[in-house]
CHARMM internal coordinates of N, CA and C (Angstrom, degrees):
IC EDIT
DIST 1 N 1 CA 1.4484
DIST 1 CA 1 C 1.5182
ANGL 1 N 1 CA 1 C 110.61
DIST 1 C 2 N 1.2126
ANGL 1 CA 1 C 2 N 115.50
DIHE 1 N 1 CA 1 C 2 N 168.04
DIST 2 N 2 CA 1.3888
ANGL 1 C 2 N 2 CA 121.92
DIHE 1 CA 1 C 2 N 2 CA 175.35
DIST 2 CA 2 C 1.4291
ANGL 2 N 2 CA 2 C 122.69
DIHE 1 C 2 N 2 CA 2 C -40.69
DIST 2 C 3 N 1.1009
ANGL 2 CA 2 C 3 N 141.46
DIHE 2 N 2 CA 2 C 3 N 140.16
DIST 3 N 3 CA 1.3947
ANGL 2 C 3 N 3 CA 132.09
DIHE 2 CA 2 C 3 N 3 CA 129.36
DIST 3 CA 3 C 1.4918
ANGL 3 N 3 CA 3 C 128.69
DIHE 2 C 3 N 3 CA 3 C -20.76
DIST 3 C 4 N 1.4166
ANGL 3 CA 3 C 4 N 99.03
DIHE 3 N 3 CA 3 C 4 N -70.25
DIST 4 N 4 CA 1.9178
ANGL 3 C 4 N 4 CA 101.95
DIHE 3 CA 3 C 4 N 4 CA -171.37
DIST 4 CA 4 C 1.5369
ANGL 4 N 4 CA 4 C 101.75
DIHE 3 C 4 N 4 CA 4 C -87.98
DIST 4 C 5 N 1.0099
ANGL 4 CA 4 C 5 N 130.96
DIHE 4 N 4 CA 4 C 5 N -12.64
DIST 5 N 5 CA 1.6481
ANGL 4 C 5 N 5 CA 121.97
DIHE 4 CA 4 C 5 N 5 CA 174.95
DIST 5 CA 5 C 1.6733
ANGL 5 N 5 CA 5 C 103.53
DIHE 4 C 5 N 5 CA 5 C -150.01
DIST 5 C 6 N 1.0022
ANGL 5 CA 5 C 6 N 85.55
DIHE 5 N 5 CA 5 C 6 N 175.98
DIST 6 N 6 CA 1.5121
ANGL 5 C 6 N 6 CA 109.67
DIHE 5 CA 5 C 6 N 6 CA -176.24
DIST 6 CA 6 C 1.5997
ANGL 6 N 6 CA 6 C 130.73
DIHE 5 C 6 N 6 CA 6 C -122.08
DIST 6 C 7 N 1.3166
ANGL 6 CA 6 C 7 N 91.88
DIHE 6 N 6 CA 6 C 7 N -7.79
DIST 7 N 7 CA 1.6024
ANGL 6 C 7 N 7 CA 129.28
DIHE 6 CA 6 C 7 N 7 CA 158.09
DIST 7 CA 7 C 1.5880
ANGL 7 N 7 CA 7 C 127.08
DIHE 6 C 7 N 7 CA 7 C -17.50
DIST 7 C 8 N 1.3842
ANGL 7 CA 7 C 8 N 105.05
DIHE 7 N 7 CA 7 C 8 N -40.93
DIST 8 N 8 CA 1.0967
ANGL 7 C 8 N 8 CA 135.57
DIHE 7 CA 7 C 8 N 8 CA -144.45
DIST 8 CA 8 C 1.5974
ANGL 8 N 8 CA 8 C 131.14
DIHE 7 C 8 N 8 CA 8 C 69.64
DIST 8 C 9 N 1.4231
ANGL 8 CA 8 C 9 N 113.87
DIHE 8 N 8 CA 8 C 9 N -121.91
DIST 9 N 9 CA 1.8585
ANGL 8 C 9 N 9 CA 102.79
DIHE 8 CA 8 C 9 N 9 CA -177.46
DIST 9 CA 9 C 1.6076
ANGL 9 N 9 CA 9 C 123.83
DIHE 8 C 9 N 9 CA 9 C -73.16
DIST 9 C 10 N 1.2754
ANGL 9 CA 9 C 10 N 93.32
DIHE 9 N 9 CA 9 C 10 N -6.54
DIST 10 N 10 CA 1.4264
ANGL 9 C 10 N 10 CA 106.88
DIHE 9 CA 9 C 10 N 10 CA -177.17
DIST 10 CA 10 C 1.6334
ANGL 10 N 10 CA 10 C 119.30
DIHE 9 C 10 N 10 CA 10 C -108.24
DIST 10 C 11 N 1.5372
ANGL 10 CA 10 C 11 N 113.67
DIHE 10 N 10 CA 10 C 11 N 147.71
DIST 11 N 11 CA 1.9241
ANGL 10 C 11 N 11 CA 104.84
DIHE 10 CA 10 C 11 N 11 CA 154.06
DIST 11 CA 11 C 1.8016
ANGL 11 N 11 CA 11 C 110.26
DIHE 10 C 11 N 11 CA 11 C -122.84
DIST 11 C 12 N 0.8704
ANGL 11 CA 11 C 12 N 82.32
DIHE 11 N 11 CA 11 C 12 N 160.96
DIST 12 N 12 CA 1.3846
ANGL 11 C 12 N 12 CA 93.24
DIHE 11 CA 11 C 12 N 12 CA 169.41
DIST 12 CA 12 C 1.4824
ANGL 12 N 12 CA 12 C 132.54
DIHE 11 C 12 N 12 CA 12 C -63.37
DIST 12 C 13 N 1.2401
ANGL 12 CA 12 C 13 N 115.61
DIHE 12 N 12 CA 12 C 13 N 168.64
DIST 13 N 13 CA 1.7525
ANGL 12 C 13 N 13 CA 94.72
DIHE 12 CA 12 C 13 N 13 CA -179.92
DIST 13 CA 13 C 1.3888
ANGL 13 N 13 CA 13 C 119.83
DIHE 12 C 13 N 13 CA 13 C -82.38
DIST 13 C 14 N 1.8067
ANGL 13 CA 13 C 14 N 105.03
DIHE 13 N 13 CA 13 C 14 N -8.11
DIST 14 N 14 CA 2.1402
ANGL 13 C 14 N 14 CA 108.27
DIHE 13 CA 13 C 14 N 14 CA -173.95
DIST 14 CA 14 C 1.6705
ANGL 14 N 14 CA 14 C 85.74
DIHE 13 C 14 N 14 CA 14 C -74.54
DIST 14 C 15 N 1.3999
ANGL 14 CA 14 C 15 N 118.36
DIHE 14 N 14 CA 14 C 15 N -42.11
DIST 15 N 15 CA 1.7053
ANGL 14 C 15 N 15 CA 114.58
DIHE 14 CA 14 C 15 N 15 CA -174.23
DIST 15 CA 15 C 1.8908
ANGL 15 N 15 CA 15 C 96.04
DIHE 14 C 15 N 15 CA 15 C -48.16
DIST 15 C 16 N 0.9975
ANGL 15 CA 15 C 16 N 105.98
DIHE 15 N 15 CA 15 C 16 N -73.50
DIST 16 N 16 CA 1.2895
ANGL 15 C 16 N 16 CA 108.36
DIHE 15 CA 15 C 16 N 16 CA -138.42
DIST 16 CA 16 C 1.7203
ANGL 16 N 16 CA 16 C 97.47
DIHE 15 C 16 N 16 CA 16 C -54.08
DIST 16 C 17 N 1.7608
ANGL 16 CA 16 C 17 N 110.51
DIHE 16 N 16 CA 16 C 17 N -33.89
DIST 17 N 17 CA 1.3801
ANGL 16 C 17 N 17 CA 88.28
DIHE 16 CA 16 C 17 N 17 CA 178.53
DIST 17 CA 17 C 1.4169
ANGL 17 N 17 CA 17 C 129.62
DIHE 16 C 17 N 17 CA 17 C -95.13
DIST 17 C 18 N 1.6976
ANGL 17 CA 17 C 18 N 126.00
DIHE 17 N 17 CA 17 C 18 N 11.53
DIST 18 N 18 CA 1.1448
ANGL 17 C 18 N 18 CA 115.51
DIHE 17 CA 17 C 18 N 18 CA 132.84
DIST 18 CA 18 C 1.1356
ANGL 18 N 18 CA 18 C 132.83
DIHE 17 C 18 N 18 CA 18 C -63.13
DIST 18 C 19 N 1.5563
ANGL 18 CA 18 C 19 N 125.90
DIHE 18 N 18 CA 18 C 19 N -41.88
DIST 19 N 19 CA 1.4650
ANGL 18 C 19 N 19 CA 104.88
DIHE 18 CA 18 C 19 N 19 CA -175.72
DIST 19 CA 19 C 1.5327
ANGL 19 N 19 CA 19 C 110.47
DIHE 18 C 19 N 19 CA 19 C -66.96
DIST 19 C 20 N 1.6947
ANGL 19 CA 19 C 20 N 127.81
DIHE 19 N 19 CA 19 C 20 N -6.67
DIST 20 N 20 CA 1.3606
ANGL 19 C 20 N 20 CA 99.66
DIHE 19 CA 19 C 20 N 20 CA -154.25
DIST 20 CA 20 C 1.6355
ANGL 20 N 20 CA 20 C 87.82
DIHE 19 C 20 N 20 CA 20 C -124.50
DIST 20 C 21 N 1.3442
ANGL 20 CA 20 C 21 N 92.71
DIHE 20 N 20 CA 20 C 21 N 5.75
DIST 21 N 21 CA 1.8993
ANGL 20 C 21 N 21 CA 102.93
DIHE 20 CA 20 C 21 N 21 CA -177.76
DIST 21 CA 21 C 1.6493
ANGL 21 N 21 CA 21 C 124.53
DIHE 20 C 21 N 21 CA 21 C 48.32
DIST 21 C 22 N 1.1297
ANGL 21 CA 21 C 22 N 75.31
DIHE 21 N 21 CA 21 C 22 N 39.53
DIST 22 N 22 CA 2.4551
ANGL 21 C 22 N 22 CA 92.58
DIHE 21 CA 21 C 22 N 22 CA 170.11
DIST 22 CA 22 C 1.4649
ANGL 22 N 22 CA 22 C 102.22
DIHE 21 C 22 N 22 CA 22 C -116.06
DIST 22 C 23 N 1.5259
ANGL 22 CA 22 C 23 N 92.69
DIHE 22 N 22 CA 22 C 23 N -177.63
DIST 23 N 23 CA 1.2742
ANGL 22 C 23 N 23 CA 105.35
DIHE 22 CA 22 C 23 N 23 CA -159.34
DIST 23 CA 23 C 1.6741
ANGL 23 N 23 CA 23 C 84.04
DIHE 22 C 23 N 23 CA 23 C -96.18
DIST 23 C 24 N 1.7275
ANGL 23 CA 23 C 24 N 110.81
DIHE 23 N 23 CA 23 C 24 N 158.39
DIST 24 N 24 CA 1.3098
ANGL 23 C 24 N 24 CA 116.53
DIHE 23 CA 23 C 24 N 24 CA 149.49
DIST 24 CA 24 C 2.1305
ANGL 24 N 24 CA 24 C 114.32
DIHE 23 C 24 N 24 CA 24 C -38.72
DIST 24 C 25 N 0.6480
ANGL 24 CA 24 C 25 N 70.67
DIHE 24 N 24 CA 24 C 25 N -52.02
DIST 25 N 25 CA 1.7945
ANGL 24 C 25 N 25 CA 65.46
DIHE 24 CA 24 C 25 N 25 CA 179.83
DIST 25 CA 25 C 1.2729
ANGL 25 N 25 CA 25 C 110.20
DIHE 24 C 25 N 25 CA 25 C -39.06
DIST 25 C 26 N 1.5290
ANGL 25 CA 25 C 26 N 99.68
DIHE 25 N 25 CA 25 C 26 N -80.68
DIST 26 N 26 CA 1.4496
ANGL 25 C 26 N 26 CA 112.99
DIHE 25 CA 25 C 26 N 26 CA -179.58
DIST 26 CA 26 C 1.7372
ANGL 26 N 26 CA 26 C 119.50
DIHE 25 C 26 N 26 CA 26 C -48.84
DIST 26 C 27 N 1.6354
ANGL 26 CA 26 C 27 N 116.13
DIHE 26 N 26 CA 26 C 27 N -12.42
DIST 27 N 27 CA 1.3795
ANGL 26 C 27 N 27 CA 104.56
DIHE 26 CA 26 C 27 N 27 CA -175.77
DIST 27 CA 27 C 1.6285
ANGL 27 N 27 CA 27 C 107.10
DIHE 26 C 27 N 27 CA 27 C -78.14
DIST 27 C 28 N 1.2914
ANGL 27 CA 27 C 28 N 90.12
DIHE 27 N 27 CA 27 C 28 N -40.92
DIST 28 N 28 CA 2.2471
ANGL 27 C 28 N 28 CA 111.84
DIHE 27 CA 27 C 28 N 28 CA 173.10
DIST 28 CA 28 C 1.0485
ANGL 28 N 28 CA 28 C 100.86
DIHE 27 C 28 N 28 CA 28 C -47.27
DIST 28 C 29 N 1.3002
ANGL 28 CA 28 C 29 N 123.50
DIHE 28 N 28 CA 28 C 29 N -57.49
DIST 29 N 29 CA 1.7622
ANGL 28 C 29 N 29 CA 130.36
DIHE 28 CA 28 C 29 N 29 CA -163.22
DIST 29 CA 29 C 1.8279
ANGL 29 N 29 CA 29 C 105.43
DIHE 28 C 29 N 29 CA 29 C -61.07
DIST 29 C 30 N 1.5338
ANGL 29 CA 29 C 30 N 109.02
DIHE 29 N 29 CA 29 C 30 N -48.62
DIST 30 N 30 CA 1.4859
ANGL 29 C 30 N 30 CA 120.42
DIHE 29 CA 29 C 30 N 30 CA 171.07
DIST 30 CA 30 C 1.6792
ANGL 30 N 30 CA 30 C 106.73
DIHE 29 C 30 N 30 CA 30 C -62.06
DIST 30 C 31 N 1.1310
ANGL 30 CA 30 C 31 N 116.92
DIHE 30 N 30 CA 30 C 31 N -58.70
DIST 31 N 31 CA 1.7089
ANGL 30 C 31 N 31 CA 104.31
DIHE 30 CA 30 C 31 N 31 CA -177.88
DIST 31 CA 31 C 1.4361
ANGL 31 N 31 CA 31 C 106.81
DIHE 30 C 31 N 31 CA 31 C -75.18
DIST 31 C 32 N 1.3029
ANGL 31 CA 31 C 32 N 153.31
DIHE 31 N 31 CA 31 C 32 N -21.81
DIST 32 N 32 CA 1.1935
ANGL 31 C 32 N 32 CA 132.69
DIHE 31 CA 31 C 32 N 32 CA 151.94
DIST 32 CA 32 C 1.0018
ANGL 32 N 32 CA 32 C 111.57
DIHE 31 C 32 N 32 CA 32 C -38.48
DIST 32 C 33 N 1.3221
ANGL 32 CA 32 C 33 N 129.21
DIHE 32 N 32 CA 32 C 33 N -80.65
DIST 33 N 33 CA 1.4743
ANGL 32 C 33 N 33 CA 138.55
DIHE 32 CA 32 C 33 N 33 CA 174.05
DIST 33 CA 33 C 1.6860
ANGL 33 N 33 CA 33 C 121.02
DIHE 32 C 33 N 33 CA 33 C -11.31
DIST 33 C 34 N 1.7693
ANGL 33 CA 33 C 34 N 106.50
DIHE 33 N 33 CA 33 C 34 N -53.89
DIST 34 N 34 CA 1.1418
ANGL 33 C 34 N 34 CA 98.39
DIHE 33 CA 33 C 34 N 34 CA -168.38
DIST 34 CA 34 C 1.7857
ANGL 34 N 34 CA 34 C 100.14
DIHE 33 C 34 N 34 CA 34 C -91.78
DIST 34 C 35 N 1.1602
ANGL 34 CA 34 C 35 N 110.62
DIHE 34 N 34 CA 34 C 35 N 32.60
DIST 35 N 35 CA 1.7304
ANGL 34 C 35 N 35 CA 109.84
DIHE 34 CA 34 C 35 N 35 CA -170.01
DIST 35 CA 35 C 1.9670
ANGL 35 N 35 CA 35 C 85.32
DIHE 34 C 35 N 35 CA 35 C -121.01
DIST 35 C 36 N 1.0692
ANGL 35 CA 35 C 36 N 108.96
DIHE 35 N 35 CA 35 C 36 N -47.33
DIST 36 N 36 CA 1.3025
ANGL 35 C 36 N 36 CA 88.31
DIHE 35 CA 35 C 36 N 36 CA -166.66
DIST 36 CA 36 C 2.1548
ANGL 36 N 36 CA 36 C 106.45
DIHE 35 C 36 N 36 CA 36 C -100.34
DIST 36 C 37 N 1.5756
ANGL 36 CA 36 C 37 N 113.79
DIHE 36 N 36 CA 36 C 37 N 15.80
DIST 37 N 37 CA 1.2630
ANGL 36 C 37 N 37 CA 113.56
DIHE 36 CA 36 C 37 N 37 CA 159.04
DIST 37 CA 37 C 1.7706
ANGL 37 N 37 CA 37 C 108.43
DIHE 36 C 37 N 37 CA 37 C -102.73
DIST 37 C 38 N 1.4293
ANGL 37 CA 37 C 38 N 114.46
DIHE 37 N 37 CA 37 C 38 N 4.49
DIST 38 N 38 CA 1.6436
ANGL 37 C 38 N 38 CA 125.24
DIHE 37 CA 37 C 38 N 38 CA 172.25
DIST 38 CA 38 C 1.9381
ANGL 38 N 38 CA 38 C 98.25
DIHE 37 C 38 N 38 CA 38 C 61.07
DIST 38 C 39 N 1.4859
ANGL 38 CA 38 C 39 N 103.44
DIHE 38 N 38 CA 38 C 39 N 52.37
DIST 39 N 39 CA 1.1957
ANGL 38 C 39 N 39 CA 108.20
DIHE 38 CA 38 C 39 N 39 CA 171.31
DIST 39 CA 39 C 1.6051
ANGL 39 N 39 CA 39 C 119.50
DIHE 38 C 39 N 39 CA 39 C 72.66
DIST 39 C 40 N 1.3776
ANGL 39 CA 39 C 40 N 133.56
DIHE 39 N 39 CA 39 C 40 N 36.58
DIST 40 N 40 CA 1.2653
ANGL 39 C 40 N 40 CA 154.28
DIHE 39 CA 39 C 40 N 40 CA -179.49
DIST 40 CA 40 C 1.4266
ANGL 40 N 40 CA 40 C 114.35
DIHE 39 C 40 N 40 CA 40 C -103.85
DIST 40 C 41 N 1.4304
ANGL 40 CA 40 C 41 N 121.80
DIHE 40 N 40 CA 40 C 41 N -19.70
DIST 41 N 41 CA 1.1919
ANGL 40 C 41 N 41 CA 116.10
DIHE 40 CA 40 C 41 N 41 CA -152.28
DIST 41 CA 41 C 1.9343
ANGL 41 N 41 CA 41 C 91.84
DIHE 40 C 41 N 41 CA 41 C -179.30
DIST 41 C 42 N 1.3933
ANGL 41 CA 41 C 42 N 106.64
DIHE 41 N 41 CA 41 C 42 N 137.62
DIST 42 N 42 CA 1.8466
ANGL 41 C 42 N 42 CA 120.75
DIHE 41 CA 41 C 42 N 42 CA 155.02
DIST 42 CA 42 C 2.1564
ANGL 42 N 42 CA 42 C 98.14
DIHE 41 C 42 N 42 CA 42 C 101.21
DIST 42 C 43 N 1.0894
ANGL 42 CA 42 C 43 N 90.99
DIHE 42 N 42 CA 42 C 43 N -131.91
DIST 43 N 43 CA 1.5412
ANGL 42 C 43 N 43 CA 102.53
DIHE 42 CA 42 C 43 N 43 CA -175.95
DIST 43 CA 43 C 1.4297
ANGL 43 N 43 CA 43 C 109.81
DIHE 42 C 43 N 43 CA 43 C -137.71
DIST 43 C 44 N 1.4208
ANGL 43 CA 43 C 44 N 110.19
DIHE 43 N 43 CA 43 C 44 N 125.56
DIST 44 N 44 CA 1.4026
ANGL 43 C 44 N 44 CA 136.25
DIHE 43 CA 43 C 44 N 44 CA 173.28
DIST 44 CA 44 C 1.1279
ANGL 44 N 44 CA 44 C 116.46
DIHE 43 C 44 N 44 CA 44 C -36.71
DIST 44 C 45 N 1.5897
ANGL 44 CA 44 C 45 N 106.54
DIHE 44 N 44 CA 44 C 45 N 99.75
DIST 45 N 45 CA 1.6168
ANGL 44 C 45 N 45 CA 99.86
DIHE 44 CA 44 C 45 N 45 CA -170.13
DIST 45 CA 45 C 2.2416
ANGL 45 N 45 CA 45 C 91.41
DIHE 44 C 45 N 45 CA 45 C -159.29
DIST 45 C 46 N 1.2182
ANGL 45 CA 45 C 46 N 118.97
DIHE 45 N 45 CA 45 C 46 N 140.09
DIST 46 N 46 CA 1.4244
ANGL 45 C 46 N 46 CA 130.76
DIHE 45 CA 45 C 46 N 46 CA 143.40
DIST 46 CA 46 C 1.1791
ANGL 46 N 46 CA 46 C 134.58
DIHE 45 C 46 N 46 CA 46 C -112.20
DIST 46 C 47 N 1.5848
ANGL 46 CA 46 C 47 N 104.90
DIHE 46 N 46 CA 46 C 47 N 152.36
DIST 47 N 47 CA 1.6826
ANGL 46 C 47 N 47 CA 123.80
DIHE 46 CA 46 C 47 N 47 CA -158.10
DIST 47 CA 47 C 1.6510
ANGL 47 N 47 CA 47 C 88.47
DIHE 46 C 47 N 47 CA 47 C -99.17
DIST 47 C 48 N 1.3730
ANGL 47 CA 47 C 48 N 96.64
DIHE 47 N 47 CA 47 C 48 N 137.73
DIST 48 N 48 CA 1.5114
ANGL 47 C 48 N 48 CA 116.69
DIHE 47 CA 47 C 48 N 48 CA -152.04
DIST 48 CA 48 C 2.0280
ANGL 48 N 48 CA 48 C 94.87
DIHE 47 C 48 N 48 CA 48 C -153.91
DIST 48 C 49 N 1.6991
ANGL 48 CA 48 C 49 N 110.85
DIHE 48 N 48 CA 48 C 49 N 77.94
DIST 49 N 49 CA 1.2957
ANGL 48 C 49 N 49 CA 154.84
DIHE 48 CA 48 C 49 N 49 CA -154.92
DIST 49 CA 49 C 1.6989
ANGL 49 N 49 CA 49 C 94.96
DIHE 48 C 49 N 49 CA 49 C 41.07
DIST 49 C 50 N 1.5395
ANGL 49 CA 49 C 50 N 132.25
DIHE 49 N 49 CA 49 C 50 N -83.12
DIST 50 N 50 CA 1.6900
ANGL 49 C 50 N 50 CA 129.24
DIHE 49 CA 49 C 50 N 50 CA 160.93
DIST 50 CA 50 C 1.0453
ANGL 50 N 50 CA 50 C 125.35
DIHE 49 C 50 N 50 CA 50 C -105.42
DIST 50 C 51 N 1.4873
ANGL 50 CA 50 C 51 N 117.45
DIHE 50 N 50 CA 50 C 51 N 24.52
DIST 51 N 51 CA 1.5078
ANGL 50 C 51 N 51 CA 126.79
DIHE 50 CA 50 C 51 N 51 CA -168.30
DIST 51 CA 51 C 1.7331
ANGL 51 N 51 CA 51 C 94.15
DIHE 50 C 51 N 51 CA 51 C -121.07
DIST 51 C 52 N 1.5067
ANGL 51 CA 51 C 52 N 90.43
DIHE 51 N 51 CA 51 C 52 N 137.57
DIST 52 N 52 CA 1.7361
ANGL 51 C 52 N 52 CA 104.49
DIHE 51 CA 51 C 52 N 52 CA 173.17
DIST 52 CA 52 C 1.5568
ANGL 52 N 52 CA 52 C 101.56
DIHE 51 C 52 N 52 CA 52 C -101.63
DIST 52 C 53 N 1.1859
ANGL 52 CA 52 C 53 N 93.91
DIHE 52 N 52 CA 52 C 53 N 138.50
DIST 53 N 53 CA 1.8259
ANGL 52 C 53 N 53 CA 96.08
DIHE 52 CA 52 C 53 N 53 CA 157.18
DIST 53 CA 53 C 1.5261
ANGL 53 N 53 CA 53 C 91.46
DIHE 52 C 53 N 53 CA 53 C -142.90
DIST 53 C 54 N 1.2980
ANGL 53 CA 53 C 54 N 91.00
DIHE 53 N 53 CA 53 C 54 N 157.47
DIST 54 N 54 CA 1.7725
ANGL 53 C 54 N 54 CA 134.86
DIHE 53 CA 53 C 54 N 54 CA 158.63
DIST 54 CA 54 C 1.1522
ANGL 54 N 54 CA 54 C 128.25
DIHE 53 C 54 N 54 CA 54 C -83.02
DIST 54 C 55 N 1.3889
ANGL 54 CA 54 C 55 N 91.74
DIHE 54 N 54 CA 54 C 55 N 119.22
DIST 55 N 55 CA 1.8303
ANGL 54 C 55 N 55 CA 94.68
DIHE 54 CA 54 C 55 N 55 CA -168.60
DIST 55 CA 55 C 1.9144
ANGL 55 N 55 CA 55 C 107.80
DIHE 54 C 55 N 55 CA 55 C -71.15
DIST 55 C 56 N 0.7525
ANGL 55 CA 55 C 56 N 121.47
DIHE 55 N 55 CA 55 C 56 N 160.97
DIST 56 N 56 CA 1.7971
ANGL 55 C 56 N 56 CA 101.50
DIHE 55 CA 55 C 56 N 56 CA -168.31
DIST 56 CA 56 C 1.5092
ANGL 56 N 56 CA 56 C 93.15
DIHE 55 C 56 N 56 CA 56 C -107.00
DIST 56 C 57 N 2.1746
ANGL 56 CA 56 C 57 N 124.03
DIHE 56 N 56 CA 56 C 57 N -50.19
DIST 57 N 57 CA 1.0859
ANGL 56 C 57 N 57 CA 119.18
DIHE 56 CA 56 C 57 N 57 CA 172.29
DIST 57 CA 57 C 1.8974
ANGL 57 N 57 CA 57 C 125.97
DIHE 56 C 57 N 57 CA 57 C -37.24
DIST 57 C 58 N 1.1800
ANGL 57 CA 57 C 58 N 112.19
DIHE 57 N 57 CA 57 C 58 N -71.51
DIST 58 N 58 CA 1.2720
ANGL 57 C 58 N 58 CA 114.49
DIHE 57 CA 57 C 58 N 58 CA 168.11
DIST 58 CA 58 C 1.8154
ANGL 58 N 58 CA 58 C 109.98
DIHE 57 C 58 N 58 CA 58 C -28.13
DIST 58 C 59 N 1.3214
ANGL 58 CA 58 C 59 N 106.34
DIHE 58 N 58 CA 58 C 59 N -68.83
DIST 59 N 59 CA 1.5316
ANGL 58 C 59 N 59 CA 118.69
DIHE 58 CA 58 C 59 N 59 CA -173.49
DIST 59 CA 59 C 1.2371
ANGL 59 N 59 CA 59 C 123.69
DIHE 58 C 59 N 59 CA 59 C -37.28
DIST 59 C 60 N 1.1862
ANGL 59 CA 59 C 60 N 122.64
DIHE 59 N 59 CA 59 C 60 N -51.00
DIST 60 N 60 CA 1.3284
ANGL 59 C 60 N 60 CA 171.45
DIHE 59 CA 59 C 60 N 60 CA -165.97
DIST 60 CA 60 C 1.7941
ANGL 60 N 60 CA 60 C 95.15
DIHE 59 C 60 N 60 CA 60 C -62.23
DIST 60 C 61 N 1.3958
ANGL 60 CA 60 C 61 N 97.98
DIHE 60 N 60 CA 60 C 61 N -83.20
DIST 61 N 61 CA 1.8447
ANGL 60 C 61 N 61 CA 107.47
DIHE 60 CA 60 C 61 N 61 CA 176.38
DIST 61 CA 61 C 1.6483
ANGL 61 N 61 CA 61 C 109.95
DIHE 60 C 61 N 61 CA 61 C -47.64
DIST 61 C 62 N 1.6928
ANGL 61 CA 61 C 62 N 108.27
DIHE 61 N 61 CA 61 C 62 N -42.34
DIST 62 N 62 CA 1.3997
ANGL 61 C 62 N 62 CA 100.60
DIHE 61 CA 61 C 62 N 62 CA 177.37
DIST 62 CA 62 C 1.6831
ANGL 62 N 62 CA 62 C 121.62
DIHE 61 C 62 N 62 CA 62 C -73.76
DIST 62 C 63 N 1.1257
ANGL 62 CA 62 C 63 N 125.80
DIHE 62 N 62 CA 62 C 63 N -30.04
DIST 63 N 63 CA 1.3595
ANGL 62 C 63 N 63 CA 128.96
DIHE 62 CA 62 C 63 N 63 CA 128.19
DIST 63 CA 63 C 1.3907
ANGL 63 N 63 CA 63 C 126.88
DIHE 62 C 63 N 63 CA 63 C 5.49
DIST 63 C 64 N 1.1990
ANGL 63 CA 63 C 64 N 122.45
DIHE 63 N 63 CA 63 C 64 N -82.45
DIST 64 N 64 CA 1.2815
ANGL 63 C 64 N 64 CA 160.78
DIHE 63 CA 63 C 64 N 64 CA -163.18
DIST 64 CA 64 C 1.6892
ANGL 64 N 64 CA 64 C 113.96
DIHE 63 C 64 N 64 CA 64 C -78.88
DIST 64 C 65 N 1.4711
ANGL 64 CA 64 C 65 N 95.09
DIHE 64 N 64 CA 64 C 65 N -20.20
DIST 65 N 65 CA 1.9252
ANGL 64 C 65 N 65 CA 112.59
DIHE 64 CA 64 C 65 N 65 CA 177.29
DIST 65 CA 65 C 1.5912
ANGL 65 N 65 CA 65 C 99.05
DIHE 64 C 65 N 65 CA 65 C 77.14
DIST 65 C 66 N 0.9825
ANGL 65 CA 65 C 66 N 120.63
DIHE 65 N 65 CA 65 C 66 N 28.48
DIST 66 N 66 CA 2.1743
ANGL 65 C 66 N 66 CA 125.51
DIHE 65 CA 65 C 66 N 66 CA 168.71
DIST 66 CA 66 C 1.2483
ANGL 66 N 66 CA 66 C 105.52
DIHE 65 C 66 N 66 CA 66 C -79.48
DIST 66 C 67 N 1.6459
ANGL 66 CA 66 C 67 N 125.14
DIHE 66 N 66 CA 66 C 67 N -44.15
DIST 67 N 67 CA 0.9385
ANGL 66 C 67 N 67 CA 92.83
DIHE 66 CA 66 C 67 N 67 CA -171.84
DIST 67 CA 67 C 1.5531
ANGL 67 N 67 CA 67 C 91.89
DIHE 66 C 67 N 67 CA 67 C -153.67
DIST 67 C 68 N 1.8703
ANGL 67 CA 67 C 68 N 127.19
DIHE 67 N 67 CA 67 C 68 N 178.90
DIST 68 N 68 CA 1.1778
ANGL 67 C 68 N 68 CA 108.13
DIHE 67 CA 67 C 68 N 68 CA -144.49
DIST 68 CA 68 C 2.2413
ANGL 68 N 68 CA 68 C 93.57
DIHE 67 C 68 N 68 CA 68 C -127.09
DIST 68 C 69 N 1.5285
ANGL 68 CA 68 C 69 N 93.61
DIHE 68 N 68 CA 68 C 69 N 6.67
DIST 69 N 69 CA 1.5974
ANGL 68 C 69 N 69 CA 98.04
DIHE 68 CA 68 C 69 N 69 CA 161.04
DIST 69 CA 69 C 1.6537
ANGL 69 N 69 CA 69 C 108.08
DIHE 68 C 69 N 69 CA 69 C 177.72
END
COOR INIT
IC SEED 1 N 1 CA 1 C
IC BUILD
């Protein structure tokens, strides 16, 4: 299982904006981004019918300085 959650493949959006210390806004604004640049750009996240989630693996490595989106 994850490191930062236990969730499974996903975190939530309070996770994502402690570890990355933004606002809820700005975490939506970042996973939009990387949903409609098909992972080029923002935070690792899929649209799942109007619901966003966060992928936690991806997140997780960027976290960690592995990788840079």
């Amino acid at each position: 299982m994850s490191a930062i959650t236990d969730n499974g493949p996903f975190l939530c959006v309070e996770e994502v904006v402690r570890l990355f210390k933004i606002s809820r806004t700005k975490a939506y604004k970042e996973a939009q981004l990387y949903i409609e640049t098909a992972g080029k750009a923002g935070i690792p996240a899929v649209r799942i019918g109007r619901l966003i989630r966060f992928l936690s693996e991806p997140i997780e490595r960027m976290a960690a300085g592995r990788i840079s989106a």
